[in-house]
C-alpha positions in Angstrom: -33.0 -25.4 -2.6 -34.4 -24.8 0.6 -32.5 -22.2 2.6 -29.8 -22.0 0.2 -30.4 -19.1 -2.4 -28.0 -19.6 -6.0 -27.7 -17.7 -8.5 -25.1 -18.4 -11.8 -22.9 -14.8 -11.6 -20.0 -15.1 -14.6 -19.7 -18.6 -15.0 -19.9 -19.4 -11.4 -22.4 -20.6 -9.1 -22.8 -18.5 -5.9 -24.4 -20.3 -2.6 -25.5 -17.7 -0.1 -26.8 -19.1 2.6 -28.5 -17.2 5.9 -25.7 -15.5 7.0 -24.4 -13.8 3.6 -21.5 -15.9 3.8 -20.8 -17.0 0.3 -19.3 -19.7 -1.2 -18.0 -19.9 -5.0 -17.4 -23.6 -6.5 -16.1 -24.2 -10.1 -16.5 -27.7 -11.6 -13.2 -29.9 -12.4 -13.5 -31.1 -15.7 -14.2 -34.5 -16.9 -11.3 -36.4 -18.5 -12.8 -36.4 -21.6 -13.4 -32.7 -21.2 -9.4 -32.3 -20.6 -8.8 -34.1 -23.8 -11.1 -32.0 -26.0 -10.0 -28.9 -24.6 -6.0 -30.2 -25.1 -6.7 -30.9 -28.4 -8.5 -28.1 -29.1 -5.2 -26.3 -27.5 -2.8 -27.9 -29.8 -5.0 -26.8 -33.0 -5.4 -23.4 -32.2 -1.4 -23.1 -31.6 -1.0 -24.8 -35.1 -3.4 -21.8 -36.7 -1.2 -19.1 -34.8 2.2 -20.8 -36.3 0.2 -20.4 -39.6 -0.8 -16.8 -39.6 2.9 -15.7 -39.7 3.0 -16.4 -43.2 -0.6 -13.9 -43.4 -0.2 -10.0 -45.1 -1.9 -8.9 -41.3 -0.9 -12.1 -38.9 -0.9 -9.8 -35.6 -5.4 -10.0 -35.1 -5.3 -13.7 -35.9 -2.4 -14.8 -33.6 -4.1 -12.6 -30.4 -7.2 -14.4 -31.7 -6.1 -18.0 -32.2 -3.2 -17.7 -29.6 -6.1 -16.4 -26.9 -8.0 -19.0 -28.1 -5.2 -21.9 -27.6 -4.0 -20.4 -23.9 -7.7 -20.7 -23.0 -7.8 -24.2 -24.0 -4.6 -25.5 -22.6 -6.0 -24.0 -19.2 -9.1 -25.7 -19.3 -7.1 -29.3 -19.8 -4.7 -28.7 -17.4 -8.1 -27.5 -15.0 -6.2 -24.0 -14.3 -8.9 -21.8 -16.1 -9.5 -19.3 -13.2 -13.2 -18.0 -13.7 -15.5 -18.1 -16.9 -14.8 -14.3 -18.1 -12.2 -15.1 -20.1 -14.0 -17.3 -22.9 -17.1 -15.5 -22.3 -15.4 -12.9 -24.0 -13.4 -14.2 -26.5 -16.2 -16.6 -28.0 -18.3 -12.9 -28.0 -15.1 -11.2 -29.8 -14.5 -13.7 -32.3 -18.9 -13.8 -33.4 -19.2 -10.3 -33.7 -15.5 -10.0 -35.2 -17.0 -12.8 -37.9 -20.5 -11.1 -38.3 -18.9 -7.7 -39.4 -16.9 -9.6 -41.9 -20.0 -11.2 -43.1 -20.8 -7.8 -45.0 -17.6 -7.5 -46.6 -17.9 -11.6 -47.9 -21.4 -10.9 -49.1 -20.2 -8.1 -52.0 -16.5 -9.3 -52.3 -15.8 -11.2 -55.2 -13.3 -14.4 -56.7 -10.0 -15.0 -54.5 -11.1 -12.3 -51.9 -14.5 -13.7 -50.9 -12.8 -17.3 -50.4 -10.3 -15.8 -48.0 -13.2 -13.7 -46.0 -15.3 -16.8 -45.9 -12.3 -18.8 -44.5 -11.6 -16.3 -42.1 -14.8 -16.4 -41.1 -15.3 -20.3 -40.4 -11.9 -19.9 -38.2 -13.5 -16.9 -36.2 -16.7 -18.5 -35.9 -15.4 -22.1 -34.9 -13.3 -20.2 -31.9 -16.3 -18.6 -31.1 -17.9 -21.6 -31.2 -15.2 -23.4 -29.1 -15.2 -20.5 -26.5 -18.9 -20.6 -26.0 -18.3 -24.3 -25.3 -16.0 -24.3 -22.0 -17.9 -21.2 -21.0 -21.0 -23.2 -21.2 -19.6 -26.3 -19.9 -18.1 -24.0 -17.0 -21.9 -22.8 -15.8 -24.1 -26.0 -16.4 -21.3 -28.2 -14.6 -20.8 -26.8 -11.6 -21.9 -29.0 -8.4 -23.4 -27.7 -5.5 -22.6 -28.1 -2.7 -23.9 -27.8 1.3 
C-alpha cells in the first residue's frame, strides 16, 4: 500500500495518506447487484403487506419494511453508508435466536408459526449481512 494507510471503518474504506487528509469511497454496485437487491426490495414490501393480516403486525412491518427501504436503496445505489444493514441484519439474528428458545418447548400450531417467524427473521438477517458485506469487500481504492 505503500504510503497510503487503509483501514475498513463501518462499511467504508478510509485512505489517509501523509497529510491526514482523508478520503472515503463507497463502491457503486454491479447491475446484477441492483437487480438482486430490487428484487429483494419488492419481496420484503410483499411480507409487510402480509403482516397486516398478523394478531402483532407492528415488529414485522418495522422489520420487513426496514428491510425493503434498505434494499430498494441499494438498487437504486442511494444507500448512504453501511450502518444501516449492519444493524438491521444484527437485529433481526438475535431477534430470531431469542425466539429459538420459545420454538424449542412450544408445541403443535404454535411452534410452526415461531419456526416460520424465524426463517423470515433470519433470511433478513441473512439479506442484510449480504449488502453490508458486499458494501466492505467492494469498495475500490483509489490514489
Amino acid at each position: 500500500m505503500g504510503w497510503w494507510t487503509c483501514w475498513v471503518r463501518t462499511g467504508l474504506v478510509s485512505l489517509v495518506d501523509d497529510d491526514s487528509r482523508m478520503m472515503e469511497r463507497e463502491r457503486e454496485p454491479t447491475l446484477g447487484h441492483r437487480i438482486a437487491s430490487g428484487v429483494a426490495a419488492v419481496v420484503f414490501a410483499y411480507a409487510v403487506f402480509v403482516q397486516f393480516n398478523d394478531v402483532d403486525p407492528i415488529r414485522w412491518v418495522l422489520v420487513y419494511g426496514s428491510a425493503s427501504v434498505v434494499s430498494a436503496l441499494e438498487a437504486w445505489g442511494r444507500l448512504g453508508g453501511r450502518r444501516i444493514p449492519a444493524v438491521i441484519g444484527g437485529v433481526a439474528c438475535a431477534w430470531a435466536g431469542l425466539l429459538v428458545f420459545q420454538a424449542v418447548g412450544a408445541e403443535g400450531i404454535a411452534a410452526v408459526e415461531l419456526w416460520r417467524e424465524i426463517g423470515g427473521l433470519l433470511v433478513v438477517g441473512l439479506w442484510m449481512t449480504w449488502i453490508w458485506q458486499t458494501g466492505l469487500s467492494a469498495v475500490e481504492e483509489s490514489r
